[in-house]
C-alpha positions as CSV (number, residue, x, y, z in Angstrom):
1,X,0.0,0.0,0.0
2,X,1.0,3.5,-0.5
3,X,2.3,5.5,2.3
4,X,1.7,9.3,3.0
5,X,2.5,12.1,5.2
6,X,-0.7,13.3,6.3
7,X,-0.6,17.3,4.8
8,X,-3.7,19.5,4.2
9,X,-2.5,18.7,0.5
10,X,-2.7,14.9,0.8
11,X,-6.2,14.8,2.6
12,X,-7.8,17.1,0.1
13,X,-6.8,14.9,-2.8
14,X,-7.9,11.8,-0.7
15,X,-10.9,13.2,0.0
16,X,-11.2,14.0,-4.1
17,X,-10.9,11.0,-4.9
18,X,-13.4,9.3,-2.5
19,X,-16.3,11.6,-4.3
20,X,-15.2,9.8,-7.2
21,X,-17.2,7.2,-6.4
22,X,-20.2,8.5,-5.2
23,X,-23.6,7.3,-7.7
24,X,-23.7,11.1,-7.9
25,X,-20.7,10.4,-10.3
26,X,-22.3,8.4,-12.2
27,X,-24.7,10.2,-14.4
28,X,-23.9,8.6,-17.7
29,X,-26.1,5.9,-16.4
30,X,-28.9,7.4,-15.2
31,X,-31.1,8.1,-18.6
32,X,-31.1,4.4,-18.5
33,X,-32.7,3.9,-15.4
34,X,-34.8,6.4,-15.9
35,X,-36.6,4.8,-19.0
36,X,-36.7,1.5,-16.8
37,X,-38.4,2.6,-14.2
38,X,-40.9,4.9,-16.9
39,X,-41.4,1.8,-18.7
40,X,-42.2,-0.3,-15.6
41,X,-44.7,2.4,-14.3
42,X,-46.7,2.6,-17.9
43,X,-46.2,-1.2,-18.7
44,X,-46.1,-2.8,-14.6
45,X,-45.3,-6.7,-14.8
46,X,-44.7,-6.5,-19.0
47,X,-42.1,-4.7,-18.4
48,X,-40.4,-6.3,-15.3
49,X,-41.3,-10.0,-17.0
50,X,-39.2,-8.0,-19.9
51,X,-36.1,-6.6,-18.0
52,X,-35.9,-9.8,-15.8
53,X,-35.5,-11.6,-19.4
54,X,-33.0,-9.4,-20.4
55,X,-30.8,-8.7,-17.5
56,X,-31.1,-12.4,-15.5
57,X,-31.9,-14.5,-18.8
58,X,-35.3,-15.7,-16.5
59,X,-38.3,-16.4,-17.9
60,X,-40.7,-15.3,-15.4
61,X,-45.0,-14.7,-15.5
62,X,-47.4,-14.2,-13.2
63,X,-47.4,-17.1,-12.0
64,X,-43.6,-17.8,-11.2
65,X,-42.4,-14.0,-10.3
66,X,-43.5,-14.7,-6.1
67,X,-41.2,-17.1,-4.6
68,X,-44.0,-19.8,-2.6
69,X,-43.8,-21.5,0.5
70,X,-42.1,-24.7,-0.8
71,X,-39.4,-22.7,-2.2
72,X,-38.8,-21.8,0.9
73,X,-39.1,-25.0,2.2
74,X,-36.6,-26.6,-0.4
75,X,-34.1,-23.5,0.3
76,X,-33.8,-24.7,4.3
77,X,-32.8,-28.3,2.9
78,X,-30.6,-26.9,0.5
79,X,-28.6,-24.4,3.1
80,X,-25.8,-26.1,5.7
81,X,-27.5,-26.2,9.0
82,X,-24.8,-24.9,11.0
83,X,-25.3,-21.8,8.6
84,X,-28.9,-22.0,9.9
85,X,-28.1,-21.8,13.6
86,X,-25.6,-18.9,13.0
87,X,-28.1,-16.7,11.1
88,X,-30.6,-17.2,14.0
89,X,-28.0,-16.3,16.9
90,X,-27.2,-13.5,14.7
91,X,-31.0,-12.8,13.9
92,X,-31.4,-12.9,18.3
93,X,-28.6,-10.5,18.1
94,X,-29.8,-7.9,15.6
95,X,-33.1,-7.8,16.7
96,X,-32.3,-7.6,20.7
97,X,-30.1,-4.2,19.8
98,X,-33.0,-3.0,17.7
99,X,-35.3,-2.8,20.0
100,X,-33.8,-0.7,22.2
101,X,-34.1,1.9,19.6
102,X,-37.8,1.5,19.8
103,X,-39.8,5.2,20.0
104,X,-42.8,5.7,21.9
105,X,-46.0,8.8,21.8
106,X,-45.7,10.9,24.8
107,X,-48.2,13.4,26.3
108,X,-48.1,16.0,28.2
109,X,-50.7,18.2,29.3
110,X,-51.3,21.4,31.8
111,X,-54.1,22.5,33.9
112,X,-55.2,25.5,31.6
113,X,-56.4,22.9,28.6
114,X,-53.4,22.5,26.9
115,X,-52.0,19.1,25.2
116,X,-49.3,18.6,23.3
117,X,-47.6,15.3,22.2
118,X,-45.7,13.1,19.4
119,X,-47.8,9.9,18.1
120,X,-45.2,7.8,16.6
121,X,-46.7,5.2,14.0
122,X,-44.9,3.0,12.1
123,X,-45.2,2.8,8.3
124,X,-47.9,0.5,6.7
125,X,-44.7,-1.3,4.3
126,X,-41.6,-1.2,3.4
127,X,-39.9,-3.0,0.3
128,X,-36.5,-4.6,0.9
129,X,-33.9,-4.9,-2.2
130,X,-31.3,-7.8,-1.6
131,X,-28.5,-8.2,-4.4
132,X,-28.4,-11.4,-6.1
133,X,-25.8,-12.3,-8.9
134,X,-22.5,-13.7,-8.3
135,X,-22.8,-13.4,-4.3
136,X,-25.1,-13.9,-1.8
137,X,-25.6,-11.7,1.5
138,X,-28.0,-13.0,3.9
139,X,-26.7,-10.9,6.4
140,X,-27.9,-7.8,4.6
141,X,-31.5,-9.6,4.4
142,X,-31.8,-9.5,8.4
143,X,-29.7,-6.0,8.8
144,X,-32.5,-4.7,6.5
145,X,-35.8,-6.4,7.7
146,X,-35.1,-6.4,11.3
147,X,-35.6,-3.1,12.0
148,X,-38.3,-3.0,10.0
149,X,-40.1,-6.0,12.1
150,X,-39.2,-4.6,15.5
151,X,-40.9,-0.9,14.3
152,X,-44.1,-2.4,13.8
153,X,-44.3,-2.6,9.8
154,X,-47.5,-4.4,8.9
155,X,-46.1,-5.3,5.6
156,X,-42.4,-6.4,4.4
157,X,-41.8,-6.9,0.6
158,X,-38.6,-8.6,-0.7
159,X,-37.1,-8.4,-4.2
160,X,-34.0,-10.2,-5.0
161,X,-33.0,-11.4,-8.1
162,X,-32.8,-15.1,-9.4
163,X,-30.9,-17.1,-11.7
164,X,-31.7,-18.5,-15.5
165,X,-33.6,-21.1,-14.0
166,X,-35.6,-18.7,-12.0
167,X,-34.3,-19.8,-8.6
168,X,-33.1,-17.4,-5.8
169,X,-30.2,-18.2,-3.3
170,X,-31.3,-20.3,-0.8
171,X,-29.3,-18.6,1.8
172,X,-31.1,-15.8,0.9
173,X,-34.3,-17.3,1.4
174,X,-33.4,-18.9,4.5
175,X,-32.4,-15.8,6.0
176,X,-35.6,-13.8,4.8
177,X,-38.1,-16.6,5.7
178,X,-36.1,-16.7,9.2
179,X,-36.6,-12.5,9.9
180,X,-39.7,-12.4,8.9
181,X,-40.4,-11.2,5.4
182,X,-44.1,-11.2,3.9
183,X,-44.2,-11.7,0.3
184,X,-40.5,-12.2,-2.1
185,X,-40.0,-11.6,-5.4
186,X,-38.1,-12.6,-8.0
187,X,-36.7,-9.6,-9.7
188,X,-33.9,-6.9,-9.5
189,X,-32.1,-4.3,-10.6
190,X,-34.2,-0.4,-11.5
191,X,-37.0,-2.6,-12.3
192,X,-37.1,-4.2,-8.8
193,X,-37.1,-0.9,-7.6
194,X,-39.4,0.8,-10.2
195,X,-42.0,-1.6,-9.5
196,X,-42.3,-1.2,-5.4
197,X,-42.4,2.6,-5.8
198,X,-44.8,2.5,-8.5
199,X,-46.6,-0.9,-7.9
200,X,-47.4,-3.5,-10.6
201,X,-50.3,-5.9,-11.4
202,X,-48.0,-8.5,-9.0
203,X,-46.1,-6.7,-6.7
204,X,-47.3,-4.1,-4.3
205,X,-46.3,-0.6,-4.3
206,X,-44.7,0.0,-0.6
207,X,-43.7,3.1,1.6
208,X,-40.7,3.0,1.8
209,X,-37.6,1.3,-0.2
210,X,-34.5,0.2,1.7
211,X,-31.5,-2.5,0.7
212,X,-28.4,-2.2,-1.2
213,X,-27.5,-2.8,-4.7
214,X,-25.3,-1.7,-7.7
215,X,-24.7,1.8,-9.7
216,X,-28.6,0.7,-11.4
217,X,-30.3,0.0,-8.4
218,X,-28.7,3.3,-6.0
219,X,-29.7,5.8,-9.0
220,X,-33.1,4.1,-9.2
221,X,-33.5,4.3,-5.4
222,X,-32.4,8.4,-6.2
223,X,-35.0,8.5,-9.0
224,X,-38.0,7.2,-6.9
225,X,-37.1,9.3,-3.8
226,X,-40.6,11.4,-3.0
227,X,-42.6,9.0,-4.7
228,X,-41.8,6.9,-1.5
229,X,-38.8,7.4,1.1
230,X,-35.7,5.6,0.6
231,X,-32.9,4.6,3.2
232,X,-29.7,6.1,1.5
233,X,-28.1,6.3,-1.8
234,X,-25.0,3.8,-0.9
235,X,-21.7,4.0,-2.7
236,X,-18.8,1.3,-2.2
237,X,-17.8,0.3,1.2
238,X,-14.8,1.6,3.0
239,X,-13.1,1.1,6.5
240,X,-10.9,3.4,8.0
241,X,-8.0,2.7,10.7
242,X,-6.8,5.1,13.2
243,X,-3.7,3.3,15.3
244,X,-0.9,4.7,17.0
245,X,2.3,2.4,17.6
246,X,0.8,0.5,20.2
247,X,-1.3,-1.3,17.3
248,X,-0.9,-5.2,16.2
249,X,-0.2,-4.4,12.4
250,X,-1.2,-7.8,11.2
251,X,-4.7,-7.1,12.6
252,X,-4.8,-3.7,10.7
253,X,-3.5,-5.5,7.4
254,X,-6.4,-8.3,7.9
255,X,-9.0,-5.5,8.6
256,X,-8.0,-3.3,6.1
257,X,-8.6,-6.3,3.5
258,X,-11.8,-7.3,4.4
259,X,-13.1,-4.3,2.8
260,X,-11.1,-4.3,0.1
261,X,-12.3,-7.5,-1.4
262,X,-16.0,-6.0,-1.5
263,X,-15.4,-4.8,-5.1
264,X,-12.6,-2.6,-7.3
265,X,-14.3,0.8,-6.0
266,X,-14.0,0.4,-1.9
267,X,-11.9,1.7,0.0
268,X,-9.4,1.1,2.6
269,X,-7.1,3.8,4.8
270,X,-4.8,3.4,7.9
271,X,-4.5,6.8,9.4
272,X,-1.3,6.3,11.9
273,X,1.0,8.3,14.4
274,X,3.9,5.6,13.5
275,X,6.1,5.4,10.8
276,X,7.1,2.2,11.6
277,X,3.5,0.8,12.3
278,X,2.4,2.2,8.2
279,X,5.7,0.1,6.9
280,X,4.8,-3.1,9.4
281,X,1.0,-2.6,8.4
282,X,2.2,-2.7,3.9
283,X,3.8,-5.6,4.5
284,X,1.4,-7.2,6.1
285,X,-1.1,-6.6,3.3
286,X,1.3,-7.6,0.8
287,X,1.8,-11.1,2.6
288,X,-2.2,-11.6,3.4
289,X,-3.1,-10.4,-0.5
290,X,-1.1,-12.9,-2.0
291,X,-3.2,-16.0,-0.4
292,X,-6.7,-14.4,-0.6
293,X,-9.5,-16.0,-3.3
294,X,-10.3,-12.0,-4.3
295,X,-6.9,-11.3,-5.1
296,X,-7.3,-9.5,-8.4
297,X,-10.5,-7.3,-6.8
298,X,-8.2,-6.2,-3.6
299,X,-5.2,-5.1,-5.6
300,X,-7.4,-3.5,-7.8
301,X,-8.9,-1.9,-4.7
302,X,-5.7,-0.9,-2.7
303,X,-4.6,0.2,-6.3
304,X,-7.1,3.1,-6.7
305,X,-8.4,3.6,-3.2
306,X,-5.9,2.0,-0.9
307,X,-3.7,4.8,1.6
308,X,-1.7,4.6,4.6
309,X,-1.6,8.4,6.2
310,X,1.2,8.8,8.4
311,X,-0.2,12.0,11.1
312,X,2.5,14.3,13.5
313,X,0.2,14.0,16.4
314,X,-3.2,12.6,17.3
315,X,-4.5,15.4,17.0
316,X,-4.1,15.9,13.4
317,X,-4.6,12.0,12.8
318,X,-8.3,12.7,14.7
319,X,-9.1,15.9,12.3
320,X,-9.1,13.5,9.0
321,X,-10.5,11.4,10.4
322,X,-13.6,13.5,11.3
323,X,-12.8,15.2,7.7
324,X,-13.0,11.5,5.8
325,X,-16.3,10.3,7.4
326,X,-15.5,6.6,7.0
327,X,-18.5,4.1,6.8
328,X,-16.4,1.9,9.3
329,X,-14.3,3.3,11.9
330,X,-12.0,1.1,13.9
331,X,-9.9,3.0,16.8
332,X,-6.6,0.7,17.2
333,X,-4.8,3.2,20.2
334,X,-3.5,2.7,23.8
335,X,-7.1,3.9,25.0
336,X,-9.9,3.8,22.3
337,X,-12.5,4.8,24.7
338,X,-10.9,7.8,25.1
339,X,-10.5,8.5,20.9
340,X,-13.7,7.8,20.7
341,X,-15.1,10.7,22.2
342,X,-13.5,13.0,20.1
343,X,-14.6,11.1,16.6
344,X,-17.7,13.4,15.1
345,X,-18.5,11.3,12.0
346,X,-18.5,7.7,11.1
347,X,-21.2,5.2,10.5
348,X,-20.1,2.8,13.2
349,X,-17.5,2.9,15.5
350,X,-15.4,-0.1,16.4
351,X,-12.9,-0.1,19.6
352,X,-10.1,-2.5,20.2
353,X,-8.1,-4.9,18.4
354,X,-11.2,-7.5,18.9
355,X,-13.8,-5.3,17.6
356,X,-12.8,-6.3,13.9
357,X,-15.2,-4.6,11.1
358,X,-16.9,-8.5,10.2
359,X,-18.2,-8.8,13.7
360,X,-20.4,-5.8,13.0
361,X,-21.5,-7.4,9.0
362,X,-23.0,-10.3,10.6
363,X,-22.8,-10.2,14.7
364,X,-23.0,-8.0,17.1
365,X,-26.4,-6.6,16.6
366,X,-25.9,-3.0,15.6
367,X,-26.5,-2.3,11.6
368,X,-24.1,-2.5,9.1
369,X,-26.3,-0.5,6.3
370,X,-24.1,2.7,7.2
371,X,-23.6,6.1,5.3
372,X,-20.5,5.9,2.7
373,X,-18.8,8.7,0.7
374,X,-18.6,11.1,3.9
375,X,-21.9,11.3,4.7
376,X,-21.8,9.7,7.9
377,X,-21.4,13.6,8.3
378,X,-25.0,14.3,8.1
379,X,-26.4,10.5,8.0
380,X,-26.9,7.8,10.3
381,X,-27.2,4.1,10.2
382,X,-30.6,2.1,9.5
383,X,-32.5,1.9,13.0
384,X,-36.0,1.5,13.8
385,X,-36.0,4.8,13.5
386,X,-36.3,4.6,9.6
387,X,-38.9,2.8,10.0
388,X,-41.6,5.3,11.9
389,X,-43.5,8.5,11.3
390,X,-44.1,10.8,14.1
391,X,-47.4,13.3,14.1
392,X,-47.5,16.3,16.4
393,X,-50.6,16.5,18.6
394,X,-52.0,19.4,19.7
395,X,-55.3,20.4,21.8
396,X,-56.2,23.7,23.4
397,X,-58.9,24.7,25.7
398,X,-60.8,28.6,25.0
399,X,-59.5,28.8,28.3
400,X,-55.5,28.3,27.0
401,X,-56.2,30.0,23.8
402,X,-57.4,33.6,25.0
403,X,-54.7,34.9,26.8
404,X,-52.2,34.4,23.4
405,X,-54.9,34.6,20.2
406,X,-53.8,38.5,20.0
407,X,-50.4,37.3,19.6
408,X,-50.9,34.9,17.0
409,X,-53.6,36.8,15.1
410,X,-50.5,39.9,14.9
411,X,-48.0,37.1,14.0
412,X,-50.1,36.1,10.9
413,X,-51.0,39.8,10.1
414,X,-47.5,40.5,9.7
415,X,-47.5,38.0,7.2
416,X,-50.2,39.3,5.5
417,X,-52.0,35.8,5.9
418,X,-55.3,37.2,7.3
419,X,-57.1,34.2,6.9
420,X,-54.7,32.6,8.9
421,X,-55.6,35.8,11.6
422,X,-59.4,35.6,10.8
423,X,-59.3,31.6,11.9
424,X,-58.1,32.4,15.3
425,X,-60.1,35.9,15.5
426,X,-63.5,34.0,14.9
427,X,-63.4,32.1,18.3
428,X,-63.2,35.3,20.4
429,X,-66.0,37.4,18.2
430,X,-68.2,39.3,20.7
């Protein structure tokens, strides 16, 4: 891996290059998706029977598109059991995190008439997209739909797409059957996405569309945005290292890699106080790389997004760090705890040389759908919270409202909204 001094110079052309891969950099592709999705909202399941054809080589109708209950059935026979009995401690996990997130309505009222509150409702349904193709993530099915479950949604709709022979990973199914999932589908890409924000004559139209996917499917999710709500617009994964010398640096070399084999576009920096820790840390990469199965994807990786950032001070180390925004976050130093407290942004936050980024992808219970490209800035990982609406509530007695309608009739005079003064001056007319 390359190593840096950290300067003002170096960051901003890190930074630079992260944006790079953004969806928002992609805009070649998105008069494509847009005449998907327009075709799958005039022409509904012709069109998706259509793209499915083209894109997965499926021949899918009517009748075939919703996966049934003995496909599910045959997918449990078809997964390793002990893969079974992982998912559901992992599932216990997930969900037992989740619901301590949960929201509640509150009241509160005062002896002059007046109530005010916050109904929190969850929303009717929520479509989940799972990527299909050459891998399989069944730990993104249960990061998505858990939340979702624990909120309250009435309704949970999975697309994912399947194979020539129009079968879906069982994995997949396992996992989806396991959290809790209504009603699957066997389609993907914009069209999977087109068709729960629009509806079609097979799949329902939901609330809200969460679940990650490739350039197609993260413009899509852009495209349909106030049609329904969407979770993010995710770009490749990264992981970030802050370490001082105190740091194992064959730990940091393993971590740094098990990002790096997502695809060619993530990203994977150590940000360290030692000189001698970055050289330790290359080697160690360089030795690890050479025995991986994704070989070819992780050079490509460290290749174009790859950087060890050697800081003066902590200090300095700390402010790119806040600066980058990393999706994942692990703090490597003599206290972590300590770090920790001064990190503003980052989607999750891992402390210790045992709090590896993979335990969070499939273990420990908080989400791993996180923001990516710096926007960990402004965003924050799926929770329940994504999953709820809230309503103000409001109630005032004659008694309340008499001593303050003056006020409020003046406030909407200034405005020159007199009906708005006229609906409050009406209740005190002599």
């Amino acid at each position: 891996m390359r190593i840096l001094k950290l300067t003002e110079e170096t960051r901003t052309n890190l930074l630079e290059e992260l944006l790079k891969r953004s969806p928002n950099s992609y805009k070649q592709y998105e008069d494509n998706v847009n005449a998907i999705i327009e075709k799958v909202r005039r022409e509904r399941d012709s069109a998706v029977f259509s793209y499915t054809k083209q894109f997965d080589g499926a021949d899918i109708n009517e009748e075939s598109i919703k996966v049934t209950r003995e496909e599910i059935e045959e997918a449990y026979h078809l997964v390793d059991q002990k893969l079974i009995t992982v998912m559901k401690k992992s599932l216990n996990n997930i969900r037992t995190y989740h619901e301590k997130q949960r929201q509640y309505s509150w009241f509160d009222s005062r002896p002059d008439g007046v109530m005010l509150g916050q109904k929190v409702t969850p929303i009717a349904s929520a479509g989940v997209y799972v990527p299909g193709g050459k891998a399989a993530y069944p730990s993104s099915v249960l990061m998505n739909v858990l939340p979702a479950k624990v909120a309250g949604v009435e309704k949970i709709i999975m697309t994912t797409p399947c194979n020539k022979e129009g079968k879906v990973n069982p994995a997949t199914l396992a996992a989806a059957d396991l959290a809790g999932v209504d009603e699957i589908y066997k389609v993907g890409g914009a069209q999977a996405i087109a068709a729960l924000a629009f509806g079609t004559e097979s799949i329902p139209k939901v609330d809200k569309i969460v679940g990650p996917g490739n350039i197609y499917v993260a413009l899509a999710k852009k495209a349909v945005f106030g049609h329904v709500s969407i979770d993010s617009i995710a770009g490749p994964s990264e992981i970030l290292v802050l370490a001082d010398e105190t740091a194992n640096p064959r730990y940091i070399a393993a971590d740094l890699l098990s990002q790096a084999e997502h695809d060619e576009l993530a990203s994977a920096i150590l940000i360290t106080t030692s000189e001698k820790l970055a050289q330790q840390v290359s080697k160690e990469v360089e030795q690890f790389t050479a025995n991986l199965s994704r070989k070819e994807i992780i050079e490509k990786s460290l290749e174009n997004y790859g950087y060890i950032l050697v800081a003066e001070n902590m200090a300095e180390a700390i402010a790119a760090v806040n600066e980058i925004a990393s999706e994942h976050l692990e703090i490597l130093t003599t206290n972590p705890f300590e770090v920790m407290m001064r990190i503003k942004n980052a989607g999750a936050i891992f402390l210790g040389e045992y709090a590896s980024e993979p335990l969070g992808d499939y273990f420990a219970g908080p989400n791993h759908v996180l923001p990516t490209n710096g926007t960990a800035k402004f965003f924050s990982p799926l929770s329940v919270d994504d999953f709820i609406k809230k309503s103000s509530i409001i109630s005032y007695s004659r008694e309340a409202l008499e001593p303050i309608y003056k006020d409020i009739v003046q406030f909407a005079t200034s405005e020159q909204l007199t009906a708005h003064a006229n609906s409050i001056q009406v209740r005190f007319e002599d």
